[in-house]
DRENMI-534394 format. One record per residue (C-alpha): residue in one letter; x, y, z. Coordinates in steps of 0.5 Angstrom, whole numbers, plus 500, padded with zeros to 3 digits. Each point is the difference from the previous one (the first is absolute). Layout:
% residues N
AXYZ...
***
This chain:
% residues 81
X473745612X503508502X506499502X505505503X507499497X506504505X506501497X507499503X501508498X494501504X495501495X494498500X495497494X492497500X500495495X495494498X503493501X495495498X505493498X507497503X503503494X498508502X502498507X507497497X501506496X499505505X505497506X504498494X502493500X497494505X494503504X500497507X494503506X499501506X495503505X500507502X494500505X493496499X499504495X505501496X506496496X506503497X503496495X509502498X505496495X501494504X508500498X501507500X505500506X504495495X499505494X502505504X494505498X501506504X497501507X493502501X500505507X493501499X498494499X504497506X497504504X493498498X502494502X504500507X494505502X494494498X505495503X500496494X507500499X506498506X503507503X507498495X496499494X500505494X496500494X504501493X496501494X493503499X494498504X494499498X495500506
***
C-alpha cells in the first residue's frame, strides 16, 4: 500500500508498506493504529512516548485537527498515515 510517512523534523516521504514488518520498520518499533476519519488510519510506534522518540508537531496537529487524538495528546515518532 502507498503510504505517506511524516517525519518528526518535518519531512515528508511516500513509501510503499505491504506487511507488519515494513509498517514496524517505518515507526521504528511496535506499530500501534488509529482512525484518522473513515477514511484514513495513521499508524505510530505504540512506546514512542516511553522511548522518548522526538515530538512529531505536524503529525499532532494532523490529529487534533481530525479529533483522532484527546487535545493534551501529542504524537512521538513518525506517522504513517
Amino acid at each position: 500500500m502507498k503510504c505517506l510517512i511524516i517525519e518528526p523534523d518535518g519531512k515528508r516521504h511516500v513509501a510503499m508498506l505491504n506487511e507488519l514488518e515494513d509498517y514496524q520498520k517505518a515507526v521504528g518499533g511496535y506499530v500501534e493504529g488509529f482512525d484518522l476519519d473513515d477514511n484514513a488510519n495513521c499508524y505510530i510506534n505504540e512506546e514512542g512516548k516511553l522511548d522518548d522518540l522526538p515530538y512529531n508537531e505536524l503529525a499532532t496537529r494532523i490529529c487534533h485537527a481530525r479529533k483522532a487524538i484527546f487535545p493534551e495528546d501529542y504524537i512521538s515518532g513518525p506517522m504513517v498515515v
